[in-house]
py3Dmol code that shows the C-alpha trace and the ligand (Angstrom):
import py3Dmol

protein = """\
ATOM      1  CA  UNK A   1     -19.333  25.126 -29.018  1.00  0.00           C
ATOM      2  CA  UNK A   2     -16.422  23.845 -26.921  1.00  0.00           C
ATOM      3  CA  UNK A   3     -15.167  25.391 -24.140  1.00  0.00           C
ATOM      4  CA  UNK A   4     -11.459  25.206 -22.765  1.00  0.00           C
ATOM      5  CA  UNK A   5     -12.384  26.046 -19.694  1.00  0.00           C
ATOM      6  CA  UNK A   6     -11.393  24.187 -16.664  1.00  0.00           C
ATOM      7  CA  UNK A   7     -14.258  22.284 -14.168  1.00  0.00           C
ATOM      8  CA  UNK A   8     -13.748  21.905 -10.381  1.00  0.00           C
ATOM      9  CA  UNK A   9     -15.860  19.343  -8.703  1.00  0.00           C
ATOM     10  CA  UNK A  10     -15.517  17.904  -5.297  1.00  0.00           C
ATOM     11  CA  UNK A  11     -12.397  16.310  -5.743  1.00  0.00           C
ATOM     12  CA  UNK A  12     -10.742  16.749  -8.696  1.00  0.00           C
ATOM     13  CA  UNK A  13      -9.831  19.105 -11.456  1.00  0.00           C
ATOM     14  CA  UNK A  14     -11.222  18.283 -15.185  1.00  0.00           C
ATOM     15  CA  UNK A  15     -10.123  20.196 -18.366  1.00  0.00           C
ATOM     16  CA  UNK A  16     -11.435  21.200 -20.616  1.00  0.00           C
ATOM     17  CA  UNK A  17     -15.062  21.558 -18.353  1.00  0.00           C
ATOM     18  CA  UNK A  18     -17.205  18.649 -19.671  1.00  0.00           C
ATOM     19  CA  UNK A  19     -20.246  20.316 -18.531  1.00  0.00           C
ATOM     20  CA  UNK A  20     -19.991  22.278 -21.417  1.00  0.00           C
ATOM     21  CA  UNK A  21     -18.939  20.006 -24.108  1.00  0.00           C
ATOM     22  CA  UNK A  22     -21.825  16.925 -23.217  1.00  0.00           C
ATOM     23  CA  UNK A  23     -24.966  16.130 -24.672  1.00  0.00           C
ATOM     24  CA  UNK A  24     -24.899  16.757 -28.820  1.00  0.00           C
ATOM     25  CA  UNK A  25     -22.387  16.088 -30.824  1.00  0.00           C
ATOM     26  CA  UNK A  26     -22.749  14.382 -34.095  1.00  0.00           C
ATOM     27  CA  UNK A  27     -23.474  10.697 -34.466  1.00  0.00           C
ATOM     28  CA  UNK A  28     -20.597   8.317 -34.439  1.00  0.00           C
ATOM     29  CA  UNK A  29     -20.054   4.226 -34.627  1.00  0.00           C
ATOM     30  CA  UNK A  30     -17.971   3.047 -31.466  1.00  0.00           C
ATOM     31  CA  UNK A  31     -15.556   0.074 -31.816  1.00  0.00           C
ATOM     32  CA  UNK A  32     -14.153  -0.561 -28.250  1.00  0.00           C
ATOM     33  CA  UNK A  33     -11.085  -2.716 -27.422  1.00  0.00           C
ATOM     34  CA  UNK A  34     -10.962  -3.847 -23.629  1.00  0.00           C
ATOM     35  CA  UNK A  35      -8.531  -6.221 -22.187  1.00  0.00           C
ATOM     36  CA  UNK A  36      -9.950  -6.506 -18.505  1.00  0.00           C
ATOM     37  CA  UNK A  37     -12.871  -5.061 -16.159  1.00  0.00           C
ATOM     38  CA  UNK A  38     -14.501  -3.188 -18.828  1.00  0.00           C
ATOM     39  CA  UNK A  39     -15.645  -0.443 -16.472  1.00  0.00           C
ATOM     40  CA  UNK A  40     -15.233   2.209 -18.958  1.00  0.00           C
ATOM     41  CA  UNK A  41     -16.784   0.472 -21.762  1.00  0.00           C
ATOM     42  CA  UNK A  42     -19.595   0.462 -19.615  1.00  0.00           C
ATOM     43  CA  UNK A  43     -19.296   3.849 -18.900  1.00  0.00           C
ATOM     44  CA  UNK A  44     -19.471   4.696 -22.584  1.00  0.00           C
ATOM     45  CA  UNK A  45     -22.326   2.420 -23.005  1.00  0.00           C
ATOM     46  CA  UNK A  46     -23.967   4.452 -20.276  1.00  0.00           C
ATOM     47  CA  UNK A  47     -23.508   7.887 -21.316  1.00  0.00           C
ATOM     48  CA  UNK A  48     -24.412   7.114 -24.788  1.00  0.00           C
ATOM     49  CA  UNK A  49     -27.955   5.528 -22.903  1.00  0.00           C
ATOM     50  CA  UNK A  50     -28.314   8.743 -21.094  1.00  0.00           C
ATOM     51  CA  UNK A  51     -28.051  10.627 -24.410  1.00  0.00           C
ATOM     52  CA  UNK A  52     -24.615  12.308 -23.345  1.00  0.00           C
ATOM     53  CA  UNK A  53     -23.367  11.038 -25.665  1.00  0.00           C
ATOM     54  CA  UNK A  54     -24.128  10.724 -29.723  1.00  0.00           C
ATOM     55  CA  UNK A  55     -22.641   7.275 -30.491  1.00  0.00           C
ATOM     56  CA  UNK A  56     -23.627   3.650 -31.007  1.00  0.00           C
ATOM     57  CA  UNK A  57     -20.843   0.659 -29.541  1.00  0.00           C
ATOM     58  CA  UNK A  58     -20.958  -1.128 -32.778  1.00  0.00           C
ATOM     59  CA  UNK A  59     -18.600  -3.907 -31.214  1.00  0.00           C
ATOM     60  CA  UNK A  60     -16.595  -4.349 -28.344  1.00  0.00           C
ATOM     61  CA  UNK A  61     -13.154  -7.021 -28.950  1.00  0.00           C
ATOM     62  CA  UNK A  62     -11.272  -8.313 -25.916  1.00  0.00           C
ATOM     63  CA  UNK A  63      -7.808 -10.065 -26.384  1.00  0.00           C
ATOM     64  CA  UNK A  64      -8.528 -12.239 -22.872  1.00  0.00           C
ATOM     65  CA  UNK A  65     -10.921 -14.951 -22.961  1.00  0.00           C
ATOM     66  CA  UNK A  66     -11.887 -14.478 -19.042  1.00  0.00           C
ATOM     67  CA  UNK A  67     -12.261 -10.173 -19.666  1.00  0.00           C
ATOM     68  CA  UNK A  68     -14.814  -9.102 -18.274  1.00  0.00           C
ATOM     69  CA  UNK A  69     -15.559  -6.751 -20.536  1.00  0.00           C
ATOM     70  CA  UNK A  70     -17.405  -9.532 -22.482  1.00  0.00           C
ATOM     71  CA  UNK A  71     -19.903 -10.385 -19.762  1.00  0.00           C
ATOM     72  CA  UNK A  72     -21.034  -6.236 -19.660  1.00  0.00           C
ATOM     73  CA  UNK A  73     -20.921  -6.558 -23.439  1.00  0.00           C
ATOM     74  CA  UNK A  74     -23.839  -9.442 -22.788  1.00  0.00           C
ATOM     75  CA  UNK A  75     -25.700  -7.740 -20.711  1.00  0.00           C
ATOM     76  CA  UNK A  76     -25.768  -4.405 -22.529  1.00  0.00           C
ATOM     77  CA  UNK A  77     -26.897  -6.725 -25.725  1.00  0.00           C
ATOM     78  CA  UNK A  78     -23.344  -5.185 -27.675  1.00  0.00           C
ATOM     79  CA  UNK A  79     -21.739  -7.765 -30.151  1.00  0.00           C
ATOM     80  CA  UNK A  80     -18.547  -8.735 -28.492  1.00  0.00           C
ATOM     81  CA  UNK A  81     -15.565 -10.648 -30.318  1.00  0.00           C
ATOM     82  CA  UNK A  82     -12.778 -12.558 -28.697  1.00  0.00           C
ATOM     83  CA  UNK A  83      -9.384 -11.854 -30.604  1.00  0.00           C
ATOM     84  CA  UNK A  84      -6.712 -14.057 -28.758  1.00  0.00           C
ATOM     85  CA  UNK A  85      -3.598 -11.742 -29.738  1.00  0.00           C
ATOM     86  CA  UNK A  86      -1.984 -15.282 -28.078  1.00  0.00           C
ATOM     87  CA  UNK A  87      -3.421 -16.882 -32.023  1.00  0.00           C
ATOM     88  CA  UNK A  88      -1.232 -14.573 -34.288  1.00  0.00           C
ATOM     89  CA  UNK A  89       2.402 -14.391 -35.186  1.00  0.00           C
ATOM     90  CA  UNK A  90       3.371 -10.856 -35.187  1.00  0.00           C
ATOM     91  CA  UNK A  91       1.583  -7.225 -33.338  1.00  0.00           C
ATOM     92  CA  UNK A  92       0.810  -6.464 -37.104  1.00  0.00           C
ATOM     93  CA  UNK A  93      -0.778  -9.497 -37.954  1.00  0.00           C
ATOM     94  CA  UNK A  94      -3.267  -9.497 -34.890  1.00  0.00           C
ATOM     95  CA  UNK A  95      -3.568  -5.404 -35.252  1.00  0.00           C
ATOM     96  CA  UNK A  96      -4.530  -6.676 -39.312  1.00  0.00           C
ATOM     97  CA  UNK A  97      -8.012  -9.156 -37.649  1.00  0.00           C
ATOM     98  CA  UNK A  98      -8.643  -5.918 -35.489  1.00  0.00           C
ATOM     99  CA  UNK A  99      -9.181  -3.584 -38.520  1.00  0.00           C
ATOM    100  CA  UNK A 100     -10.766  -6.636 -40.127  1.00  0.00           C
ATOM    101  CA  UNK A 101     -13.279  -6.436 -37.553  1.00  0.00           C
ATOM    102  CA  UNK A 102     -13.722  -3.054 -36.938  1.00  0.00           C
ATOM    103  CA  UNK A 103     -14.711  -2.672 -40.564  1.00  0.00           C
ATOM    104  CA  UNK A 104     -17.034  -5.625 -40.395  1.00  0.00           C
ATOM    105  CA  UNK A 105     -19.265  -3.715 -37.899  1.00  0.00           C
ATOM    106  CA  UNK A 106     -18.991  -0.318 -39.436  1.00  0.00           C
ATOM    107  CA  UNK A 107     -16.755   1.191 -37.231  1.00  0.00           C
ATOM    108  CA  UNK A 108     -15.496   4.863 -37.695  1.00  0.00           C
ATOM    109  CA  UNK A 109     -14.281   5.371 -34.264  1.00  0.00           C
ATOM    110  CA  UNK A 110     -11.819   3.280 -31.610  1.00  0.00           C
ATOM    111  CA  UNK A 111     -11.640   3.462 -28.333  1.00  0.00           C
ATOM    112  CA  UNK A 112      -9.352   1.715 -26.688  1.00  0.00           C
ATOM    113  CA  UNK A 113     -10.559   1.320 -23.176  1.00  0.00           C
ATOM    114  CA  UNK A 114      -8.075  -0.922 -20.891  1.00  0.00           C
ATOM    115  CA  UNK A 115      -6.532  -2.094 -23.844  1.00  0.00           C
ATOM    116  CA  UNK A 116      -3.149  -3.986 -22.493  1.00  0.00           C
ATOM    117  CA  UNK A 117      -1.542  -4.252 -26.317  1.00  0.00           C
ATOM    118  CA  UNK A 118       1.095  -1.937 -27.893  1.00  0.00           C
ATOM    119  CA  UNK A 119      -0.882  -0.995 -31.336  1.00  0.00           C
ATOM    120  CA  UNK A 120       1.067  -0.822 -34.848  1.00  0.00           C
ATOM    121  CA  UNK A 121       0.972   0.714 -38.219  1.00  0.00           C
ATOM    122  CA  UNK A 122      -1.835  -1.303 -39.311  1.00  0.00           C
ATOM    123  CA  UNK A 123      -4.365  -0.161 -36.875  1.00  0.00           C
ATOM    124  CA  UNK A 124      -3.158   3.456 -36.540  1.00  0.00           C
ATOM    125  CA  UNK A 125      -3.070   3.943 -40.359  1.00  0.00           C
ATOM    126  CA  UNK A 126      -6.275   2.310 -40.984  1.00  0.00           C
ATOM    127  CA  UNK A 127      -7.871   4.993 -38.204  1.00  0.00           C
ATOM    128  CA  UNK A 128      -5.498   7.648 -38.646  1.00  0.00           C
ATOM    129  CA  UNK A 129      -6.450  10.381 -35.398  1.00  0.00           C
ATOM    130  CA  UNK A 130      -9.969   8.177 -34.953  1.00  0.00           C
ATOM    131  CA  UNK A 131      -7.914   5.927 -32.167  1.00  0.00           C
ATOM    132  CA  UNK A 132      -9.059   7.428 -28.364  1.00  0.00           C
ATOM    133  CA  UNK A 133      -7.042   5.682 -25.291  1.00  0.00           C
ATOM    134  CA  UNK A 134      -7.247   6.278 -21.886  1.00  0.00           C
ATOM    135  CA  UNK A 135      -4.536   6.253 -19.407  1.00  0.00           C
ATOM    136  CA  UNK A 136      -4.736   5.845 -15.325  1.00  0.00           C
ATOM    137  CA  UNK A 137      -2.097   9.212 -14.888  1.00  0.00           C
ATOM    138  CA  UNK A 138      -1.751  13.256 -15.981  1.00  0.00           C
ATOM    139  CA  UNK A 139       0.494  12.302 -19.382  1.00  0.00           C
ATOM    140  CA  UNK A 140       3.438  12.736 -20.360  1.00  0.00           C
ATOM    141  CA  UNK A 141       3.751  11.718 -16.947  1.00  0.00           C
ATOM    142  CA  UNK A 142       3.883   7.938 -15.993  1.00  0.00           C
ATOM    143  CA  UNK A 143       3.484   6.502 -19.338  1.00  0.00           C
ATOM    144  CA  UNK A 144       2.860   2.592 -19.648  1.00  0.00           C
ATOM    145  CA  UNK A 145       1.371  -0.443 -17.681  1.00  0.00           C
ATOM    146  CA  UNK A 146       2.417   0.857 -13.871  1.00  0.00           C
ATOM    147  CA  UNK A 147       1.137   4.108 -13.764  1.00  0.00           C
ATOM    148  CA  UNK A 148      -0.204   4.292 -10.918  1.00  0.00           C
ATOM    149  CA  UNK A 149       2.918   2.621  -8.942  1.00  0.00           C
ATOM    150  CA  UNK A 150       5.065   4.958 -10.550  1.00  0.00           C
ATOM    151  CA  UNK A 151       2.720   8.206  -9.127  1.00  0.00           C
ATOM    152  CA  UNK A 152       2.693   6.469  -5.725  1.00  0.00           C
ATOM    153  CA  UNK A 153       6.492   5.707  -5.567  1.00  0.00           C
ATOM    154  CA  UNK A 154       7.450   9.324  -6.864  1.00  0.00           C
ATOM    155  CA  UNK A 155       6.108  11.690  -4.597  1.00  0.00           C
ATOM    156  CA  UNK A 156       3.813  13.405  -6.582  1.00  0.00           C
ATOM    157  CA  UNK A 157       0.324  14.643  -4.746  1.00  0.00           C
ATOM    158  CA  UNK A 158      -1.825  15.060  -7.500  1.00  0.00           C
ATOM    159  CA  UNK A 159      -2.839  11.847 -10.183  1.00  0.00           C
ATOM    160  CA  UNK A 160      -5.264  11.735 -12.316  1.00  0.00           C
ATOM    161  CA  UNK A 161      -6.076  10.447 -16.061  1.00  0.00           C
ATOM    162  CA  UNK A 162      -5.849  11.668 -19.872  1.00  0.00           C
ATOM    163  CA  UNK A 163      -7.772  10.596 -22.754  1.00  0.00           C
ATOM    164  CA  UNK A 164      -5.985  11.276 -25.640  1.00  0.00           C
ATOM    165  CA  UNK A 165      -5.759  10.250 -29.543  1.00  0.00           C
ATOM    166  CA  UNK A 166      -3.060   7.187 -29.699  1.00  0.00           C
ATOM    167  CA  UNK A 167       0.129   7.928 -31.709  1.00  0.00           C
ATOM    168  CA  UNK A 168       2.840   4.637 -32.754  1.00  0.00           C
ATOM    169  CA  UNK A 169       4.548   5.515 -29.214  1.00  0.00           C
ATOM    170  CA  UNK A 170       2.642   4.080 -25.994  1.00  0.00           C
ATOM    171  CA  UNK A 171       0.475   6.039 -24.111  1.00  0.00           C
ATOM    172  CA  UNK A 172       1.306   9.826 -26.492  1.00  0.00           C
ATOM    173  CA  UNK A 173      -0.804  11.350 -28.970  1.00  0.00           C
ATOM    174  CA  UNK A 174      -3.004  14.522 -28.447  1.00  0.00           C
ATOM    175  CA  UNK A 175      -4.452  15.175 -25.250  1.00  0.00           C
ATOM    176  CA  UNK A 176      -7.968  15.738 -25.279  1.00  0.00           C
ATOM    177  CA  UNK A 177      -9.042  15.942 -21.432  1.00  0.00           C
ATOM    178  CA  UNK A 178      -7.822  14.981 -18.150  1.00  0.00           C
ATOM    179  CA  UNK A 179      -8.897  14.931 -14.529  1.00  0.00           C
ATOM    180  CA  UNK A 180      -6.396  15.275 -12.133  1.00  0.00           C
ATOM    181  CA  UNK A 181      -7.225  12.775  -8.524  1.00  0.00           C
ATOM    182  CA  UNK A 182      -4.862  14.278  -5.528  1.00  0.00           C
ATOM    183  CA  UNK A 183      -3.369  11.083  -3.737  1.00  0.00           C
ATOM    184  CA  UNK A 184      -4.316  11.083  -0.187  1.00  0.00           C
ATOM    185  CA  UNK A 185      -1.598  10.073   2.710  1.00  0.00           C
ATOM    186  CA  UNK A 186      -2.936   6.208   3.023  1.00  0.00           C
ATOM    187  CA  UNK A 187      -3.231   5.954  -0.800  1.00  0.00           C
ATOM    188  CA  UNK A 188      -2.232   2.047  -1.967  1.00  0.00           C
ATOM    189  CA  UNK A 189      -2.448   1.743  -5.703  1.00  0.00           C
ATOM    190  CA  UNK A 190      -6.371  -0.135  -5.079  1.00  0.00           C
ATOM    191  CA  UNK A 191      -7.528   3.375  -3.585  1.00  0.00           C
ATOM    192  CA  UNK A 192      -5.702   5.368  -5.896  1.00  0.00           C
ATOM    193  CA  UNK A 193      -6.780   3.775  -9.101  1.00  0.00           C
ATOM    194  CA  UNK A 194     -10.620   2.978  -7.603  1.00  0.00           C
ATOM    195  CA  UNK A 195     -10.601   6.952  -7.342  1.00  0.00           C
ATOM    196  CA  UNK A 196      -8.604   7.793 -10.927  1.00  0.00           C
ATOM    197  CA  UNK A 197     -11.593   5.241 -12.680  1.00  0.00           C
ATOM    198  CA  UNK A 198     -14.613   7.429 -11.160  1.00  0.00           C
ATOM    199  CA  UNK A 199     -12.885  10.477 -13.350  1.00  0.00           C
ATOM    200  CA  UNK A 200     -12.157   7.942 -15.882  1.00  0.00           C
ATOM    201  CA  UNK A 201     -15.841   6.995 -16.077  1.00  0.00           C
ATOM    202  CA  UNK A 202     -16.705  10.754 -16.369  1.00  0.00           C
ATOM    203  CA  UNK A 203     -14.146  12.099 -18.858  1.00  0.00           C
ATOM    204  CA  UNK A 204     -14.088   8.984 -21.498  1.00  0.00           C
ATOM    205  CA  UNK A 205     -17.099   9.957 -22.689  1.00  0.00           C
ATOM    206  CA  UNK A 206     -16.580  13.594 -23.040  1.00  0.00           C
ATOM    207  CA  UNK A 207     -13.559  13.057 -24.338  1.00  0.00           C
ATOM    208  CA  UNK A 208     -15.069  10.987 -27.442  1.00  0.00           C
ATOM    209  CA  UNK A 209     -17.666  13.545 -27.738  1.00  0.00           C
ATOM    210  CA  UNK A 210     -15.537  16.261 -28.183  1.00  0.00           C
ATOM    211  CA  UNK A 211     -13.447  14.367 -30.307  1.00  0.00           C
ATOM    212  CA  UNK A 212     -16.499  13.328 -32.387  1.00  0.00           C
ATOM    213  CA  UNK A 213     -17.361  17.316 -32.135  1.00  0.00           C
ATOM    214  CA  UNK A 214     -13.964  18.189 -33.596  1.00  0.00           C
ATOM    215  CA  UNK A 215     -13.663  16.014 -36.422  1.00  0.00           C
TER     216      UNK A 215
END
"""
ligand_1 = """\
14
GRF
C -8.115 1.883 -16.670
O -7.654 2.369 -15.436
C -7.382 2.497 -17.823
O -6.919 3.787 -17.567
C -6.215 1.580 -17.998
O -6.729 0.297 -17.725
C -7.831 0.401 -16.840
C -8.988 -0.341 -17.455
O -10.077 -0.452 -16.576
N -5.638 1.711 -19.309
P -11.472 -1.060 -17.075
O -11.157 -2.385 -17.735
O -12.100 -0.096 -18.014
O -12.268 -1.253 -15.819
"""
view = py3Dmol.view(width=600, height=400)
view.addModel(protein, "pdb")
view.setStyle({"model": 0}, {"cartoon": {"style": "trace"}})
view.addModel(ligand_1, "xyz")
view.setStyle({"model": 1}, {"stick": {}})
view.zoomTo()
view.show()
């Protein structure tokens, strides 16, 4: 049963509460796509390790052949594939060896986690509302690649991040949870996003498991 209630913890705001939507869920085959650090795809790897979460990370893909991403993916023993969208001729042709992939391990669920491409018709389609992104601010606020500059330079005082289902437009779609991250006085956009990523690291996996839940 999923609650829409909201969570406070020490410092910051989560809804719906995640404490009552993790462990359970039914079982579910993870295909991640990470472009960078990877810290949430190791966040998913650990929740689904501390049986919060009902899933398997069938394969992670990274688009940059120095992501670290890949070297977690090693060390957590997860298949990980390189996909150099810098190889293909057109967004639709590289989304087109993504689904290619995905469907090679089994996947039935994407997340994209740091995932620095604009998707297309191809991928959407072929995972029509199975495509989970998260973004570094409290959407439909800040939407694309400077989020957290954008926060800082407009005044707001609370931040935060959304997981959501990914629609054709960037960074829209269904929001399934978010954690708001008030921006202290000193904030530079290191602090700020080093504190948005420990709600990131919490709500990711929630979010996919009441996603999962939903389905
Ligand atoms: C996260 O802050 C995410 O919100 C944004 O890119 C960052 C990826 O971080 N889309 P990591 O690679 O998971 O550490």
């Amino acid at each position: 049963m999923v609650s829409y209630s909201t969570a406070m913890t020490t410092n910051s705001l989560i809804s719906p509460s995640i404490t009552s939507i993790l462990p359970g869920g039914a079982f579910c085959r993870l295909g991640i796509l990470a472009s960078g650090s990877g810290s949430n795809f190791e966040a998913v790897a650990q929740a689904i390790k501390n049986g919060q979460l009902n899933a398997q990370i069938q394969v992670l893909i990274y688009n940059n052949p120095d992501a670290y991403a890949a070297v977690r993916a090693e060390n957590w023993d997860i298949p990980a594939v390189l996909l150099n969208h810098r190889d293909y001729k057109s967004r639709e042709d590289f989304d087109a060896e993504i689904v290619r992939t995905l469907q090679k391990y089994n996947v039935e669920w994407v997340v994209m986690a740091g995932w620095m491409r604009i998707v297309t018709q191809v991928l959407i389609q072929a995972y029509t509302d199975k495509i989970i992104n998260i973004h570094p601010s409290l959407l439909p606020s800040f939407k694309g690649a400077s989020a957290i500059e954008q926060a800082l330079a407009s005044g707001v005082k609370i931040a935060g991040c959304t997981v959501h289902i990914v629609r054709l437009q960037v960074d829209d779609g269904p929001i399934l949870m978010q954690a708001a991250v008030p921006i202290l006085p000193d904030d530079t956009t290191e602090t700020l996003h080093q504190r948005i990523q420990i709600e990131e690291h919490r709500i990711l996996p929630a979010a996919i498991s009441l996603a999962i839940k939903a389905e």
